[in-house]
VMD Tcl script that builds the backbone (N, CA, C; Angstrom):
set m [mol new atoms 516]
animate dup $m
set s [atomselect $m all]
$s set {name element resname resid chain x y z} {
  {N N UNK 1 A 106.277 113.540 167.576}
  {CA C UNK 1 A 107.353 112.933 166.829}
  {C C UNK 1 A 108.670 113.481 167.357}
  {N N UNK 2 A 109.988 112.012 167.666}
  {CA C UNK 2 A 111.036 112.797 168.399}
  {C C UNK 2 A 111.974 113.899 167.550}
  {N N UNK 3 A 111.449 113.938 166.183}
  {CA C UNK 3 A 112.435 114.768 165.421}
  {C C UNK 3 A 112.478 116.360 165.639}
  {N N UNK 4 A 111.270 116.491 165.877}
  {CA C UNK 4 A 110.735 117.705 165.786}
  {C C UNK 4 A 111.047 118.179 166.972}
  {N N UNK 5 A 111.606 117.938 168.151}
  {CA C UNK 5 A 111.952 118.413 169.418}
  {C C UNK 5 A 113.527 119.024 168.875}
  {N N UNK 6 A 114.395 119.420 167.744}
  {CA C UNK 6 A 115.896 119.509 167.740}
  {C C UNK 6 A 115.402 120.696 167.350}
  {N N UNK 7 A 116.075 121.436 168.359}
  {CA C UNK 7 A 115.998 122.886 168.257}
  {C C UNK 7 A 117.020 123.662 167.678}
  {N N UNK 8 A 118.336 122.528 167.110}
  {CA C UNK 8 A 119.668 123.447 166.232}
  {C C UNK 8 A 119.982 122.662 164.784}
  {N N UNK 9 A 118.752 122.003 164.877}
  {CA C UNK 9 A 119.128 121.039 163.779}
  {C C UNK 9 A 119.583 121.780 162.246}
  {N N UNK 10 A 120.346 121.459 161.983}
  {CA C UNK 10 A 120.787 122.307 161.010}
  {C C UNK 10 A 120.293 121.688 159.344}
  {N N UNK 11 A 120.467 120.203 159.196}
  {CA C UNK 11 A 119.916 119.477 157.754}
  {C C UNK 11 A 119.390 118.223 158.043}
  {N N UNK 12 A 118.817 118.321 157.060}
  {CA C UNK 12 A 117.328 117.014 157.745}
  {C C UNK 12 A 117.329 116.319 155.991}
  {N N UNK 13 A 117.815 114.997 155.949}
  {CA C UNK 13 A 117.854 114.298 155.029}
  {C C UNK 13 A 116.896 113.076 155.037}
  {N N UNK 14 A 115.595 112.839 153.745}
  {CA C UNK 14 A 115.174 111.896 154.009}
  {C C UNK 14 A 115.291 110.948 152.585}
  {N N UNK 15 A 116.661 109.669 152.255}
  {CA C UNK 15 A 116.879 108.712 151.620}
  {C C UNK 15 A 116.391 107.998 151.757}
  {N N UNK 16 A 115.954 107.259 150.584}
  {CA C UNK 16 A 115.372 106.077 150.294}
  {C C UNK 16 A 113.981 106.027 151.335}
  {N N UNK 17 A 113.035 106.521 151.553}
  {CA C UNK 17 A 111.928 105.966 152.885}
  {C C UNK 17 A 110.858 106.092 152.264}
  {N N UNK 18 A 110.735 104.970 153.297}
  {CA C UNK 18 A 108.875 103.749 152.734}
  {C C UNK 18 A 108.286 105.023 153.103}
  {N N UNK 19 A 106.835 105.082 152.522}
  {CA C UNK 19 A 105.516 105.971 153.365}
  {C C UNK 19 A 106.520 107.303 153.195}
  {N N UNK 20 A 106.971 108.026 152.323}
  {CA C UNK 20 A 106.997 109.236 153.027}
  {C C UNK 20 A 105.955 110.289 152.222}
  {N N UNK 21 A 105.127 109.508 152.282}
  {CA C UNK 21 A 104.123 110.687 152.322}
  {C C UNK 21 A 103.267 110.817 153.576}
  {N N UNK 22 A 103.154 109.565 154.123}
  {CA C UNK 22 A 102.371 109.537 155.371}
  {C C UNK 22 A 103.441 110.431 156.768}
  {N N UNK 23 A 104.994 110.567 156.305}
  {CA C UNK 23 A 105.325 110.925 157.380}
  {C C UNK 23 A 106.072 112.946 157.020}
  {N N UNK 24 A 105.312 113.133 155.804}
  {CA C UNK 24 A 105.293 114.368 155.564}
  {C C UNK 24 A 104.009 115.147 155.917}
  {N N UNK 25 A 103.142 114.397 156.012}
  {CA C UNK 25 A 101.851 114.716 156.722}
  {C C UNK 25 A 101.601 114.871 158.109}
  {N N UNK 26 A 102.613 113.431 158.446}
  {CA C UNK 26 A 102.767 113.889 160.198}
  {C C UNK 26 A 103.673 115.023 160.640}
  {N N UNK 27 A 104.598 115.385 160.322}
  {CA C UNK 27 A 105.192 116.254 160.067}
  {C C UNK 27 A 104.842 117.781 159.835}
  {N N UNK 28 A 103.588 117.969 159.075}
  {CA C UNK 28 A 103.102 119.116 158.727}
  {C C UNK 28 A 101.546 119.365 159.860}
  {N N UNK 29 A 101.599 117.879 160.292}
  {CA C UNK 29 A 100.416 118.110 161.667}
  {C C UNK 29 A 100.937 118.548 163.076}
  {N N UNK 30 A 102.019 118.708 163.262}
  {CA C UNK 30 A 102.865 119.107 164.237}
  {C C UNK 30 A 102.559 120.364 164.956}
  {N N UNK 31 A 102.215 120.866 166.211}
  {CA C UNK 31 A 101.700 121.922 166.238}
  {C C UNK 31 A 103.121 122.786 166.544}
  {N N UNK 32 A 104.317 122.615 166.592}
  {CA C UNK 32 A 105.656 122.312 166.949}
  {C C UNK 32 A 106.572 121.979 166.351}
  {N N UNK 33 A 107.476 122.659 165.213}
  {CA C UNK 33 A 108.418 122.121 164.752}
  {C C UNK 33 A 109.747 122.956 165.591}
  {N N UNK 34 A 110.603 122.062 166.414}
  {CA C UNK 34 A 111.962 123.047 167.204}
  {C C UNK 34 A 112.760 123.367 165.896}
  {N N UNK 35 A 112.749 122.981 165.130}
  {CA C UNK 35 A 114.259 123.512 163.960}
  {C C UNK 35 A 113.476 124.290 163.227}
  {N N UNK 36 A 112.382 124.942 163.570}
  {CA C UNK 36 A 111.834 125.952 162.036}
  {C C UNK 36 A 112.779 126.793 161.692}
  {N N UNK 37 A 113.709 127.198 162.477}
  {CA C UNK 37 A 114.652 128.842 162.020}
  {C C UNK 37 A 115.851 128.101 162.031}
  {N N UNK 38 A 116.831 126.808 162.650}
  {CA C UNK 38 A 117.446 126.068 162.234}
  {C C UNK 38 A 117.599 125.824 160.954}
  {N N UNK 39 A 116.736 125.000 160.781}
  {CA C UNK 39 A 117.330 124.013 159.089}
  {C C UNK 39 A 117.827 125.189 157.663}
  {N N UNK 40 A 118.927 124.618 157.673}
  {CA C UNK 40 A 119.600 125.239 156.647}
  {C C UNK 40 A 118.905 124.337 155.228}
  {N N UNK 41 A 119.406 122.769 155.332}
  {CA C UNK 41 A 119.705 122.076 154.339}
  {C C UNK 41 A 118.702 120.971 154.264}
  {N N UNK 42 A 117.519 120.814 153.860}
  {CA C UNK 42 A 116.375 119.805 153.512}
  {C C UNK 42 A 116.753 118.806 151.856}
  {N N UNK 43 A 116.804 117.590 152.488}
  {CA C UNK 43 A 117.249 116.501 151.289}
  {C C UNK 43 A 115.768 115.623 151.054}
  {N N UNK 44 A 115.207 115.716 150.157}
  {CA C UNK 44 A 114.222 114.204 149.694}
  {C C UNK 44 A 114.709 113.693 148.577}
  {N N UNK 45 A 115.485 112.104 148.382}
  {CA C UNK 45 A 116.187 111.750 147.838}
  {C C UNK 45 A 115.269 110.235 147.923}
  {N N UNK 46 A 114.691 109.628 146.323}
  {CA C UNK 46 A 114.335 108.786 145.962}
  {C C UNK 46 A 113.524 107.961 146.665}
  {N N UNK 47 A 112.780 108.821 147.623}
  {CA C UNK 47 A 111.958 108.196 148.591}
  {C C UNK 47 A 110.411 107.883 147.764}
  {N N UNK 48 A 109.966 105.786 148.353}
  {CA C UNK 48 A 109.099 105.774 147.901}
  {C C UNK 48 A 107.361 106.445 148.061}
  {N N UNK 49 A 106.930 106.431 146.862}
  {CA C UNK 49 A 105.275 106.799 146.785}
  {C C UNK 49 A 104.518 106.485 146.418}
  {N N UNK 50 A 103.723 105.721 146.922}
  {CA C UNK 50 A 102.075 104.965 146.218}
  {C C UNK 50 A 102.053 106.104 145.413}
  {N N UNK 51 A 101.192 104.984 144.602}
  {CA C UNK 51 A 100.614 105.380 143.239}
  {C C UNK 51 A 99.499 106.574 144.129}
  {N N UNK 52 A 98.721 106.558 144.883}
  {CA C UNK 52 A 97.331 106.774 145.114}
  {C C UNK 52 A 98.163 108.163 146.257}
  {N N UNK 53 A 99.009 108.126 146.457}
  {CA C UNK 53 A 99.659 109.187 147.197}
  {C C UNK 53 A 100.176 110.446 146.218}
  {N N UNK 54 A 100.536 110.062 145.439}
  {CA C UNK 54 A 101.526 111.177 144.543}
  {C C UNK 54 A 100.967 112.342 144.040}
  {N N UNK 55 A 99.924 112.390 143.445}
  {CA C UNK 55 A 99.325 113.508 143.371}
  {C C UNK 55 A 99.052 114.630 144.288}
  {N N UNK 56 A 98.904 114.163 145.460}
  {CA C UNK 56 A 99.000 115.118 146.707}
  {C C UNK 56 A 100.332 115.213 147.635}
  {N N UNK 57 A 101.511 114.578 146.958}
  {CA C UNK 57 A 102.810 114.451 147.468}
  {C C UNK 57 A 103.434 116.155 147.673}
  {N N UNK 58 A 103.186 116.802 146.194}
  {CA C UNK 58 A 103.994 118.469 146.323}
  {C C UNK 58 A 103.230 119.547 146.974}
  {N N UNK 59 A 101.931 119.108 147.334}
  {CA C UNK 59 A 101.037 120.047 148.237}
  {C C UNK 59 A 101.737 119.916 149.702}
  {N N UNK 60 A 102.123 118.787 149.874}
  {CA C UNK 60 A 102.568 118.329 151.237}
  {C C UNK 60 A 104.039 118.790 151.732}
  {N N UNK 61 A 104.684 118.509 150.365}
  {CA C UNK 61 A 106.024 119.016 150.568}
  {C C UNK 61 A 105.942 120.327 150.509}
  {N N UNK 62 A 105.444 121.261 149.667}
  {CA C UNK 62 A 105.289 122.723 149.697}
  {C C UNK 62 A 105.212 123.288 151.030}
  {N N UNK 63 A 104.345 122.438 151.750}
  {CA C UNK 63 A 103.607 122.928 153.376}
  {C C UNK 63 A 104.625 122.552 154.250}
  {N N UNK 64 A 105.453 121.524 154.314}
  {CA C UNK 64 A 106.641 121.678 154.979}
  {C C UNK 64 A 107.834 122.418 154.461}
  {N N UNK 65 A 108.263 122.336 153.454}
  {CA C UNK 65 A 109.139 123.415 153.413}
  {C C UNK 65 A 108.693 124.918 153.734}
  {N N UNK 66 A 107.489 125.463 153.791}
  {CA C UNK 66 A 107.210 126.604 153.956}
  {C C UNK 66 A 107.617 127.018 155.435}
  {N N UNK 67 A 107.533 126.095 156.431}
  {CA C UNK 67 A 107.712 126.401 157.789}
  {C C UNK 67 A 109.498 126.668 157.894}
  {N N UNK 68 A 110.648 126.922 157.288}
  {CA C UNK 68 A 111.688 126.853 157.092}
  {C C UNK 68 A 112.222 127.897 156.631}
  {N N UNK 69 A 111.995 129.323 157.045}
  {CA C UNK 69 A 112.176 130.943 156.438}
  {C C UNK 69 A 113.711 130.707 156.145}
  {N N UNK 70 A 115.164 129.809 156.368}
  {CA C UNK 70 A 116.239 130.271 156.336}
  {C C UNK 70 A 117.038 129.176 155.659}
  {N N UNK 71 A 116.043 128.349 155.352}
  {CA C UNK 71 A 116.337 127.130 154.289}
  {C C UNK 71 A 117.369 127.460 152.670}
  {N N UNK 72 A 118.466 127.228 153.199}
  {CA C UNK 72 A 119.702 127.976 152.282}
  {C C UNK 72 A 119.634 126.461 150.592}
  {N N UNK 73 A 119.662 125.583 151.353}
  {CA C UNK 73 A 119.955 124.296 150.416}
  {C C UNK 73 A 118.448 122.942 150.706}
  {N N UNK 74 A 117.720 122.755 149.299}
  {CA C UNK 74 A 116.703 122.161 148.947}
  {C C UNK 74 A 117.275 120.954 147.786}
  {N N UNK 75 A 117.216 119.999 148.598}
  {CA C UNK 75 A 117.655 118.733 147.521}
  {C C UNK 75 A 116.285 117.620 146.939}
  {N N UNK 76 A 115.669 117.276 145.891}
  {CA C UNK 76 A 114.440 117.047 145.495}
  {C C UNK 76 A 114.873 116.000 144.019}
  {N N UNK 77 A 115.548 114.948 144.768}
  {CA C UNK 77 A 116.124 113.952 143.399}
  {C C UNK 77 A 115.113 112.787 143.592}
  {N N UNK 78 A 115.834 112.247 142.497}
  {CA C UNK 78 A 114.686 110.459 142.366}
  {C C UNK 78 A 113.169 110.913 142.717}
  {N N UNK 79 A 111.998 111.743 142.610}
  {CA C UNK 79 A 110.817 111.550 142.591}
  {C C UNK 79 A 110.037 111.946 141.811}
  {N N UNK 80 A 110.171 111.959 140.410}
  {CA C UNK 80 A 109.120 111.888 139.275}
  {C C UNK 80 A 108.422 113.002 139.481}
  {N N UNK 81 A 108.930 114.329 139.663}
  {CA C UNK 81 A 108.396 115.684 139.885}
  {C C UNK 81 A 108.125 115.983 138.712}
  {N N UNK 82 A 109.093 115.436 137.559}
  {CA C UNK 82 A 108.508 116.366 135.842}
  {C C UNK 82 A 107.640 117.223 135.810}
  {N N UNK 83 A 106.445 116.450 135.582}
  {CA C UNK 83 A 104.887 117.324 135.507}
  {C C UNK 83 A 104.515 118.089 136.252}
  {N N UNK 84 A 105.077 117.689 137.599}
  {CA C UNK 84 A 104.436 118.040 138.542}
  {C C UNK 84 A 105.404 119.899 139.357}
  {N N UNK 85 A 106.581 119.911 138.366}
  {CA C UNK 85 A 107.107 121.238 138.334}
  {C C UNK 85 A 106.518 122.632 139.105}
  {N N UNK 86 A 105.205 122.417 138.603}
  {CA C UNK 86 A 104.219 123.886 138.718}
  {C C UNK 86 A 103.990 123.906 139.751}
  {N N UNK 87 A 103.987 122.725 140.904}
  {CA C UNK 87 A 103.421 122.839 142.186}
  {C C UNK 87 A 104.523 123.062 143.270}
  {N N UNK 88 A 105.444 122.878 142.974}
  {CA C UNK 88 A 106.640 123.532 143.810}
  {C C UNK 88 A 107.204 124.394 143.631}
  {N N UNK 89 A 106.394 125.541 143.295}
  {CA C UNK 89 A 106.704 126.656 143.593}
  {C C UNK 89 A 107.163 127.367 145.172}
  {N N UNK 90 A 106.335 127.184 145.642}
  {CA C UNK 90 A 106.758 127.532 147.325}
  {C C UNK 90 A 108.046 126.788 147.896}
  {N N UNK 91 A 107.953 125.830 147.359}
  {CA C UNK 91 A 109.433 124.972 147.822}
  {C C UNK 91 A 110.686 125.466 147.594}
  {N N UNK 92 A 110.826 125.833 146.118}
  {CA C UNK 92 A 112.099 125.849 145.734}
  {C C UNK 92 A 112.367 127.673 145.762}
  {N N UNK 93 A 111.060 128.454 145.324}
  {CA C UNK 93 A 111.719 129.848 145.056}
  {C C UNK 93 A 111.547 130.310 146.575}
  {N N UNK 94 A 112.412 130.091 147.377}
  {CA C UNK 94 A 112.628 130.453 148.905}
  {C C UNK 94 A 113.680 131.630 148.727}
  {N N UNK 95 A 113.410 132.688 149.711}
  {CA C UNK 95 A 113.616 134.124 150.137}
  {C C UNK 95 A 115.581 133.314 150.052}
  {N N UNK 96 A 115.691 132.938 150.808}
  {CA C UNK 96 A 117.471 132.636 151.171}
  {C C UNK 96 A 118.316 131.424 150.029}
  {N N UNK 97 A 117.309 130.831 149.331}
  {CA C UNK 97 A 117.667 130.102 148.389}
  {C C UNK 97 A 118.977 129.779 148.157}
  {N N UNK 98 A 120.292 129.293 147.893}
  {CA C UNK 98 A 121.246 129.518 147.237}
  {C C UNK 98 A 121.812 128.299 146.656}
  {N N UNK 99 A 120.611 126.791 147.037}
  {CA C UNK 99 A 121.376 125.784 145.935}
  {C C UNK 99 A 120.058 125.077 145.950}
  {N N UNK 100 A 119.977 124.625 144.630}
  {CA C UNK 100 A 118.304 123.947 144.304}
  {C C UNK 100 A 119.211 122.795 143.112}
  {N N UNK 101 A 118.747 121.273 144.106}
  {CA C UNK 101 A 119.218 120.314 143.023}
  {C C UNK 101 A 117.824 119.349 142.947}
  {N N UNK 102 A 117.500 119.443 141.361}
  {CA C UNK 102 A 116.245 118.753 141.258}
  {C C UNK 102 A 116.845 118.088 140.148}
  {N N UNK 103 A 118.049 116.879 140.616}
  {CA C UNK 103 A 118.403 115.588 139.611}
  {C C UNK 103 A 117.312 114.673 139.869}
  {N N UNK 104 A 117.488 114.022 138.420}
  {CA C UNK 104 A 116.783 112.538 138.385}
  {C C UNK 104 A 115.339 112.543 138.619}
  {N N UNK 105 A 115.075 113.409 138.163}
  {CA C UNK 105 A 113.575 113.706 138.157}
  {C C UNK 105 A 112.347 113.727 136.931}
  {N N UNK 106 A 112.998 113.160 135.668}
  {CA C UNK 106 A 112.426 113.484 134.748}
  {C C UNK 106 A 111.607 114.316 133.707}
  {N N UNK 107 A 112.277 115.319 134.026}
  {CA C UNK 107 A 111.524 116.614 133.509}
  {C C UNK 107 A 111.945 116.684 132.316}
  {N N UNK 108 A 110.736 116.520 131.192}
  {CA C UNK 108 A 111.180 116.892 129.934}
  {C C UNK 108 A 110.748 118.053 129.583}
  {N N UNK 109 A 111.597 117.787 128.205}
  {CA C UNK 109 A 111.387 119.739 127.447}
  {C C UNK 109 A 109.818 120.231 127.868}
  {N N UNK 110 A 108.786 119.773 127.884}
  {CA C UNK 110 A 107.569 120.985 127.611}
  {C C UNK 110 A 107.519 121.278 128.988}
  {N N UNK 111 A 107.946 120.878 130.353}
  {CA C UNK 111 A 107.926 121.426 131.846}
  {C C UNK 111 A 108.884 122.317 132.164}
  {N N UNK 112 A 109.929 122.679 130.938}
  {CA C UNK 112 A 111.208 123.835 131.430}
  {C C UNK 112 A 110.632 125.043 131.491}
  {N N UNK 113 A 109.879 125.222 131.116}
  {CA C UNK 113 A 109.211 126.927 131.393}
  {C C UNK 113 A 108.648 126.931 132.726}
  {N N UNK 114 A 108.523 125.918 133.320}
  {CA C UNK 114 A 108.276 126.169 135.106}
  {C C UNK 114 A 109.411 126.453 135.862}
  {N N UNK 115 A 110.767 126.071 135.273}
  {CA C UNK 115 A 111.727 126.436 136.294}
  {C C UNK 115 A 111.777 128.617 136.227}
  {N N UNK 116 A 111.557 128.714 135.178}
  {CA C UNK 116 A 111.030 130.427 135.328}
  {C C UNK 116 A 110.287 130.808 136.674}
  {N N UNK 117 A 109.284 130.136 136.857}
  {CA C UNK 117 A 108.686 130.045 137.834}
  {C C UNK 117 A 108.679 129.825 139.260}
  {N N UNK 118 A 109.509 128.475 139.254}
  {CA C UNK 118 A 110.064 128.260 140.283}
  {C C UNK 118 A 111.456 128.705 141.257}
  {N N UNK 119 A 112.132 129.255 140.257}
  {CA C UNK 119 A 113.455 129.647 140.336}
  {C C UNK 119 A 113.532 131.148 141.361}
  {N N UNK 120 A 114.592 131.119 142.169}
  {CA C UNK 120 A 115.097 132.467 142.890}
  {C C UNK 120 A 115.879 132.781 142.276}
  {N N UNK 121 A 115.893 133.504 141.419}
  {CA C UNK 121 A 117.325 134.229 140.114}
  {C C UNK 121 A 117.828 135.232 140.862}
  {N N UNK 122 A 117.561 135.833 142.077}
  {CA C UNK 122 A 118.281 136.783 143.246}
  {C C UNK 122 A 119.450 135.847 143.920}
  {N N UNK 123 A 118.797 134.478 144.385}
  {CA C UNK 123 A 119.797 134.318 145.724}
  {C C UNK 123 A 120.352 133.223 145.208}
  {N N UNK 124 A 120.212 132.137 143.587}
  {CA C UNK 124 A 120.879 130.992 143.666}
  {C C UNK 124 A 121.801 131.092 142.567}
  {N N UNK 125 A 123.118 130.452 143.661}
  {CA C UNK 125 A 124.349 130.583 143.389}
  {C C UNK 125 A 124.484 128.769 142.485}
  {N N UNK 126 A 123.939 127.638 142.643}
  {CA C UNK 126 A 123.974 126.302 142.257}
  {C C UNK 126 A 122.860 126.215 141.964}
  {N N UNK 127 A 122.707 125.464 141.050}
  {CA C UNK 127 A 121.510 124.832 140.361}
  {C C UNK 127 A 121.767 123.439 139.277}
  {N N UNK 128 A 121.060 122.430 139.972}
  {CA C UNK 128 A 121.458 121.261 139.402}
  {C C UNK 128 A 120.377 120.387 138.540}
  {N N UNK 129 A 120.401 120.473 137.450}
  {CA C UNK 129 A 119.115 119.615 137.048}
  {C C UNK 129 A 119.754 118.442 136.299}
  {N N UNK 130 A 120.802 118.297 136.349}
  {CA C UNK 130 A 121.274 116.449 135.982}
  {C C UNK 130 A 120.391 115.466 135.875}
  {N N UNK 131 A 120.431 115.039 135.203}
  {CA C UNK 131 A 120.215 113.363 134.505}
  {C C UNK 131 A 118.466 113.935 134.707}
  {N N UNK 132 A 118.059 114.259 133.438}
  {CA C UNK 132 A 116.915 114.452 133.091}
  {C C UNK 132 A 116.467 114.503 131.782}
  {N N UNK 133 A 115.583 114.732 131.202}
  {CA C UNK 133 A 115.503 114.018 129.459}
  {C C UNK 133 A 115.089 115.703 129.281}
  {N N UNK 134 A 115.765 116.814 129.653}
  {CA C UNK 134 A 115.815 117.920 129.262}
  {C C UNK 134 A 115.740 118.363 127.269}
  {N N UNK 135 A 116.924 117.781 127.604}
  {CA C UNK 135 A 117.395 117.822 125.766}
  {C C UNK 135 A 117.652 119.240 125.292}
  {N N UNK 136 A 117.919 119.714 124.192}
  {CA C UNK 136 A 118.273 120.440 123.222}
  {C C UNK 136 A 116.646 121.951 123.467}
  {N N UNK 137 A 115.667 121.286 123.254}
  {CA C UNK 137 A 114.358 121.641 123.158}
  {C C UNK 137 A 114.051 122.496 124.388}
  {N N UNK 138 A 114.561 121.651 125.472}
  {CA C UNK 138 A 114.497 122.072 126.780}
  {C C UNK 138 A 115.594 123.400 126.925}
  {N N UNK 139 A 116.542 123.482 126.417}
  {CA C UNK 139 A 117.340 124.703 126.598}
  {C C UNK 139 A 116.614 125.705 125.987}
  {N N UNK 140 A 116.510 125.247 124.722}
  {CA C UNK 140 A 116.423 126.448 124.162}
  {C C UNK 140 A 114.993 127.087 124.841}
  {N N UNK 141 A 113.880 126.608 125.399}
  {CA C UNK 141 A 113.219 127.200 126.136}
  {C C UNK 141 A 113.311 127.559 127.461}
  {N N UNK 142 A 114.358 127.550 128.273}
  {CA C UNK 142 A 115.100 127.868 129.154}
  {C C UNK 142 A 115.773 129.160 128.878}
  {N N UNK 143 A 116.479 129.298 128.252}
  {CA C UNK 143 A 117.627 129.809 127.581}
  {C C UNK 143 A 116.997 131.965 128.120}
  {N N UNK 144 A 115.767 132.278 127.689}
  {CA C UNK 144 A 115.539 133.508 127.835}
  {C C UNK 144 A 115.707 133.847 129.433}
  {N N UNK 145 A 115.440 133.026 130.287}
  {CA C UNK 145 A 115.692 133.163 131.373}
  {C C UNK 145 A 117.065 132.932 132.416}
  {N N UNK 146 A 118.048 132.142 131.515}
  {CA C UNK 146 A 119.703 132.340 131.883}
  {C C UNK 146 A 119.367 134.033 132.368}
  {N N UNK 147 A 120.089 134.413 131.687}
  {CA C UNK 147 A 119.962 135.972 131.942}
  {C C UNK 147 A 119.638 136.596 133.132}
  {N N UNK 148 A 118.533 136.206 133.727}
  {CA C UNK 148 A 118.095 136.952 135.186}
  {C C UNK 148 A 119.068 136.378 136.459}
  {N N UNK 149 A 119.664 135.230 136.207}
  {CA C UNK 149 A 120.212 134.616 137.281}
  {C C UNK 149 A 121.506 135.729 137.826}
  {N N UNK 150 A 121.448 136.634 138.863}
  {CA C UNK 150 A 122.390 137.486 140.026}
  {C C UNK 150 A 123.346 136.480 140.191}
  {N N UNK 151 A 123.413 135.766 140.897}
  {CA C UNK 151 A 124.108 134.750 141.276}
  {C C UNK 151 A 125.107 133.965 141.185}
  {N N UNK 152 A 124.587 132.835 140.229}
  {CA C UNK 152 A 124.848 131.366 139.406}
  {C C UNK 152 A 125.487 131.709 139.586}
  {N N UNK 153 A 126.536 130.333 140.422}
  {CA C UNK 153 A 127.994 130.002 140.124}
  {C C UNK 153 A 128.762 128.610 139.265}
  {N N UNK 154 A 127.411 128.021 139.607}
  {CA C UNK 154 A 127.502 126.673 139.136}
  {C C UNK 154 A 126.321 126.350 138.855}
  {N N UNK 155 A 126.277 125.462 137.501}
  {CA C UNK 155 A 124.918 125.007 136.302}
  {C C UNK 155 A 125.731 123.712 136.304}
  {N N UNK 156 A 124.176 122.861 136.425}
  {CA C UNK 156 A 124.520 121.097 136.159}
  {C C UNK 156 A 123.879 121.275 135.253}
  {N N UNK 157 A 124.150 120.359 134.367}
  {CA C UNK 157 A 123.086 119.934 132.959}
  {C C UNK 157 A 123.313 118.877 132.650}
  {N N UNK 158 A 124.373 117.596 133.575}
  {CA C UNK 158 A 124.894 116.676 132.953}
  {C C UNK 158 A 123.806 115.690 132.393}
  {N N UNK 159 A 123.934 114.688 131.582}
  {CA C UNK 159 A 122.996 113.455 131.269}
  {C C UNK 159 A 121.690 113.935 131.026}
  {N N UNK 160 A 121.512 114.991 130.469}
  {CA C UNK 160 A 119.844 115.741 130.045}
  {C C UNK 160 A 119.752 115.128 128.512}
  {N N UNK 161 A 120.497 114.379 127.754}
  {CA C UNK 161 A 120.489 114.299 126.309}
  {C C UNK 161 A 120.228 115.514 125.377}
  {N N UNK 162 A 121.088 116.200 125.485}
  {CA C UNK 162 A 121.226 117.331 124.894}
  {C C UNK 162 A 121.500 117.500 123.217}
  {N N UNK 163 A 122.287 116.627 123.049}
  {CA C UNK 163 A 122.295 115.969 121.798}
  {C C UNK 163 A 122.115 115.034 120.915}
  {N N UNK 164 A 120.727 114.465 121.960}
  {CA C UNK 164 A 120.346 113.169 121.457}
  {C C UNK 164 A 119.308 113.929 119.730}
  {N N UNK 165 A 118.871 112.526 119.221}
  {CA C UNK 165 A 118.343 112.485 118.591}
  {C C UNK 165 A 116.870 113.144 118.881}
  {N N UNK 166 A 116.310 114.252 118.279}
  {CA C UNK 166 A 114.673 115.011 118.423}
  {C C UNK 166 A 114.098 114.296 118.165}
  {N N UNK 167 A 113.542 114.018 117.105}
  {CA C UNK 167 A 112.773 112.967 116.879}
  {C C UNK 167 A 112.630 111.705 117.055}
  {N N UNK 168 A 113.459 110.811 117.705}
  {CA C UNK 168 A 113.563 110.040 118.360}
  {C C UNK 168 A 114.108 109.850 119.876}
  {N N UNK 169 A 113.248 109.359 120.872}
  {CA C UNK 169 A 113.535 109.223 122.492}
  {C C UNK 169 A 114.708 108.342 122.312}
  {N N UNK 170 A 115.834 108.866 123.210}
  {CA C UNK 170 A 117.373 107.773 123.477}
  {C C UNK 170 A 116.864 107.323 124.106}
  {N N UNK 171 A 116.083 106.717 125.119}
  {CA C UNK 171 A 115.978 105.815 126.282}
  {C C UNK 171 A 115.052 104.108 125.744}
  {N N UNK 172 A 115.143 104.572 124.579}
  {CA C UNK 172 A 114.702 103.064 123.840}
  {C C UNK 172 A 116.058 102.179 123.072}
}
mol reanalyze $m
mol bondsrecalc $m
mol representation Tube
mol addrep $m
């Protein structure tokens, strides 16, 4: 694959793309990646996924981001990660960490106790979880773990419905 020959590549963005699970696989079959100590800045942004793919989508992504020891900025919007929180662990809590934006992803309140998990509270300075059905519920189980963050310079929380109605979902 000709991508994998850029030996200074610094950020590797993949918007909107068909199959990318089939080409995160090719990708991770590579015996050869030239930008492993390069890439600063990795984007997956609303790229589509069969139904019959998704379940094995964050095993895949985990295994490529792992080849990336200096990976400063991880962008992980538009793909229905919610649930699936627990498995990107290797992705997001990276040694050099310093901006993790996981907008538009749907993570509601009972998956916020994975960002504990997932989180580098040493090295990240940004953290964006915008437009997510977080809510009120979701902080406050968050909330014990503010505290560890070294870092933080900047917290997104926009459009989480924070003050929506509990007992009733706003998105009806």
């Amino acid at each position: 694959m000709f991508i994998a020959k850029f030996t200074a590549l610094d950020t590797l963005e993949f918007n909107d793309v068909s199959h990318f699970y089939q080409i995160m696989g090719t990708l991770n079959n590579l015996s050869s990646v030239g930008f492993t100590n390069s890439l600063k800045t990795l984007v997956i942004n609303a790229c589509h996924i069969q139904d019959q793919d998704f379940d094995n989508l964050f095993v895949s992504i985990n295994t490529f981001v792992a080849k990336f020891p200096n990976l400063e900025h991880l962008t992980i919007n538009g793909m229905r990660i919610g649930e699936h929180l627990s498995e990107l662990i290797k992705a997001c809590k990276r040694p050099n960490l310093k901006s993790l934006n996981l907008e538009l992803n749907g993570v509601e309140p009972e998956w916020c106790l994975y960002f504990s998990h997932i989180i580098n509270f040493e090295t990240l300075e940004h953290l964006n979880i915008s437009n997510n059905w977080i809510r009120s519920v979701g902080i406050e189980r968050m909330k014990h773990f503010f505290g560890a963050f070294q870092k933080l310079k900047v917290l997104k929380l926009n459009s989480n419905k924070l003050f929506a109605d509990e007992i009733r979902r706003t998105e009806d």
